[in-house]
N, C-alpha and C positions, 0 to 999 in steps of 0.2 A: 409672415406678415400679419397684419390684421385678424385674415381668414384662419388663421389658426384656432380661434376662441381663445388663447392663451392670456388675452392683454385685455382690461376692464378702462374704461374711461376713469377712472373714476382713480386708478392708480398711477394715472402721470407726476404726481408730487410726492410718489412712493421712492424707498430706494430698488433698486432693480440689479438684476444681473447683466452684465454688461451682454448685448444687442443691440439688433440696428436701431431701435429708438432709446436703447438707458445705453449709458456708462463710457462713449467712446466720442470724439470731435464730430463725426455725424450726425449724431443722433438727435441734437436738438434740429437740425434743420429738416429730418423727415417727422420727428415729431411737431415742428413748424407745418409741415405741410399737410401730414396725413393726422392725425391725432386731432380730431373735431368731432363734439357732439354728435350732428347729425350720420357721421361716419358709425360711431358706436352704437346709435339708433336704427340705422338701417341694418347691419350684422343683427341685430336680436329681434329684428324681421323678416331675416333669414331664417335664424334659429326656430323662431316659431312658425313659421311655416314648415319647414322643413318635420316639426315635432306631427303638427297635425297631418301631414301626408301621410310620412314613414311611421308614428309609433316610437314604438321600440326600438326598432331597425334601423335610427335614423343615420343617415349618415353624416360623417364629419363637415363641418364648416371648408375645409380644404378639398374634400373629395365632389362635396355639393360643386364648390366651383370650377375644380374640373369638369365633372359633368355636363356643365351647366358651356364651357367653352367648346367642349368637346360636339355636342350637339347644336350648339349658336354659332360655330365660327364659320367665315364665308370661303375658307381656304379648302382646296381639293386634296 
């Protein structure tokens, strides 16, 4: 998804490899849904925080959000 870093706002009118948002009857309707500005501005608010915490070390946009459920979720 999203969290991957793999996908740039900025390349929706690009051609793509078919995935859940290019190349397939789907795809326009989750990039209808999730594919917004402010979606792509919050991920590179991730990133950068993430940069200034960790460093080096940082971890991936996907493993962040594991984490991140992992320690937020209310399930036992």
């Amino acid at each position: 998804g999203l969290l991957t870093g793999r996908y740039k706002y900025e390349d929706k009118e690009k051609e793509q490899a078919s995935c859940r948002f290019f190349g397939n009857s789907w795809a326009e309707v989750y990039r209808n849904r999730y594919w917004k500005k402010h979606h792509f501005d919050a991920i590179d608010l991730v990133q950068n925080s993430l940069q200034e915490a960790y460093g080096s070390e940082r971890p991936s946009l996907t493993s962040a959000a594991l984490r991140w459920m992992y320690h937020h979720s209310k399930l036992q």
